[in-house]
C-alpha positions, 0 to 999 in steps of 0.5 A: 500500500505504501508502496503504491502510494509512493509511486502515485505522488512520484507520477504526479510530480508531488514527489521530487527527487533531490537535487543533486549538490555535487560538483560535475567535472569538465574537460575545459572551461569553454564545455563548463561556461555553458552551465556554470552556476555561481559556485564558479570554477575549480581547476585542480592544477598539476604540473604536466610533463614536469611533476608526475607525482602531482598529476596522480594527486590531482586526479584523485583529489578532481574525483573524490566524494568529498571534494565534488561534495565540497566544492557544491555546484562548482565546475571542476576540470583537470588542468595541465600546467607546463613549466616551459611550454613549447608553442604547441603546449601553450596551445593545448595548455590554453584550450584547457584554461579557455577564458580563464586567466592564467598564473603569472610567473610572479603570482602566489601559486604553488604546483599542484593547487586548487584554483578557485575562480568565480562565475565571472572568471575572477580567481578568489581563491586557493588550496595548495601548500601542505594541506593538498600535499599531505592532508585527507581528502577531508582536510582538502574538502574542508578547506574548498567548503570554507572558502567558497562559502566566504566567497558567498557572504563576501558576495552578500555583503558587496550586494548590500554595499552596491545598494548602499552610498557614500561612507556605508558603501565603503564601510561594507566594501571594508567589511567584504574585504576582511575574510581570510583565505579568499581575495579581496572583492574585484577592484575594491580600492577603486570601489572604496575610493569611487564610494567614499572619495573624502575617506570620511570612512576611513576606510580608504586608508585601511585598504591603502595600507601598505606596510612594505611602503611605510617601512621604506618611507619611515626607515629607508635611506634618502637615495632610496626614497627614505624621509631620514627621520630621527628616531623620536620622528619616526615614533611619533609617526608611528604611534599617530597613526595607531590612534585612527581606528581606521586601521586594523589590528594586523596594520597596528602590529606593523606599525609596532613593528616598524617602532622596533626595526628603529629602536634597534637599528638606533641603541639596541641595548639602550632600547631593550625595554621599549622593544618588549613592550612594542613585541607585547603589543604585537602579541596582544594585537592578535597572537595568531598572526605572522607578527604575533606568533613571532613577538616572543622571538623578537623579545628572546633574541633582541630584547633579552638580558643575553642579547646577541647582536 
């Protein structure tokens, strides 16, 4: 009787089955963009004709359960990648990529790698490194899950900030901005500029941080763009810049940072108390970070009773 039943609903469409959630592998970008969905694309990238070991990896990570579960509704294709292409492998190697851009030589990727690119063909994403290389297909699954549900609340939230204006705009833009393990939103420091042109929000400067440049600009010689400051110019500096709440904590500990590379580059021994308390600050600013995981190292090996130069 069941049974019979169930098979009446199913007829008359009352029944639906599930739809189905994981992730359809292609041959190369031109067959997926046909039906790519916004999960996007993934290509599980291995070093063709150069890495054999990586070709084995990717082609059982591409037809894992867990990784097709993972990776929801996205396009995942299996990606050579030479390392010095004849012209004819730069061919064959472009018919796979299709519209998608291709690593530059001076980009982030290490072979093999998940490359994670939206609907649109923006990369936003990547597993690569130790996970890929030694992790369980649930660790690598876990890690495809994480970042393409960020990339979905990043999209929310740059969908409010389009409806938004002025200062709010970019507030959002800023907050778009703030996941970890995905890029940032496609052209977000025009955007943030473009919203806010005043930095009334502030976050025009958070955006624009850049901590490489300050270092140059703040400690660099003269001949190499440097301002040649004094120690106490550059603290000051330094510390004013700590005070606008537009900056975050990872941008403040850089700012400590550069405080300390100038007390020890000025008296070492002297300034062995004010460096612990920059390191301390480091810390607690967020412990988890590159700066704050090595803050101890830099109060061990500069700022300790047995200092070594």
């Amino acid at each position: 009787m069941k049974k019979t039943l169930y098979l009446l609903l199913l007829t008359a469409g009352l029944l639906a089955p599930l739809p189905a959630t994981a992730a359809q592998q292609y041959a190369k970008q031109s067959e997926a963009a046909a039906a790519v969905t916004d999960d996007g694309y993934i290509l599980v990238v291995y070093g063709k004709g150069w890495d054999r070991f990586s070709e084995a990896l990717c082609k059982k990570v591409i037809a894992a359960p867990e990784i097709k579960e993972a990776a929801g509704s996205a396009a995942l294709i299996l990606t050579p990648f030479y390392q010095y292409a004849t012209p004819e492998e730069k061919v064959a190697q472009s018919e796979v990529w299709g519209s998608l851009v291709e690593p530059r030589a001076n980009s982030m990727e290490t072979y093999p790698c998940l490359l994670m690119y939206d609907k649109e063909g923006y990369l936003y994403g990547r597993v690569q490194g130790p996970v890929l290389l030694r992790g369980t297909m649930k660790e690598i699954a876990a890690e495809v899950k994480a970042k393409l549900e960020a990339k979905h609340k990043q999209e929310e939230i740059m969908k409010k900030a389009e409806a938004a204006s002025g200062a709010e705009a970019a507030r959002l833009i800023a907050e778009a901005c703030a996941f970890d393990g995905i890029e940032w939103p496609n052209n977000a420091r025009n955007l943030v500029k473009a919203a806010d042109p005043n930095d009334e929000s502030g976050m025009v400067r958070r955006l624009h941080f850049d901590g490489w440049g300050l270092a140059q600009k703040y400690c660099g010689k003269g001949s190499d763009g440097g301002l040649e400051l004094s120690e106490t110019e550059t603290i000051n500096a330094m510390q004013k810049m700590m005070k606008d709440e537009a900056y975050t904590p990872e941008q403040k500990q850089v700012l400590h940072a550069i405080i300390i590379g100038t007390l020890r580059r000025s008296n070492a021994d002297a300034n062995k108390a004010q460096i612990r308390t920059h390191a301390a600050e480091i810390k607690k600013l967020n412990p988890e970070s590159n700066l704050g995981v090595t803050a101890d190292q830099v109060i061990k090996l500069w700022a300790s009773s047995g200092d070594k130069k």
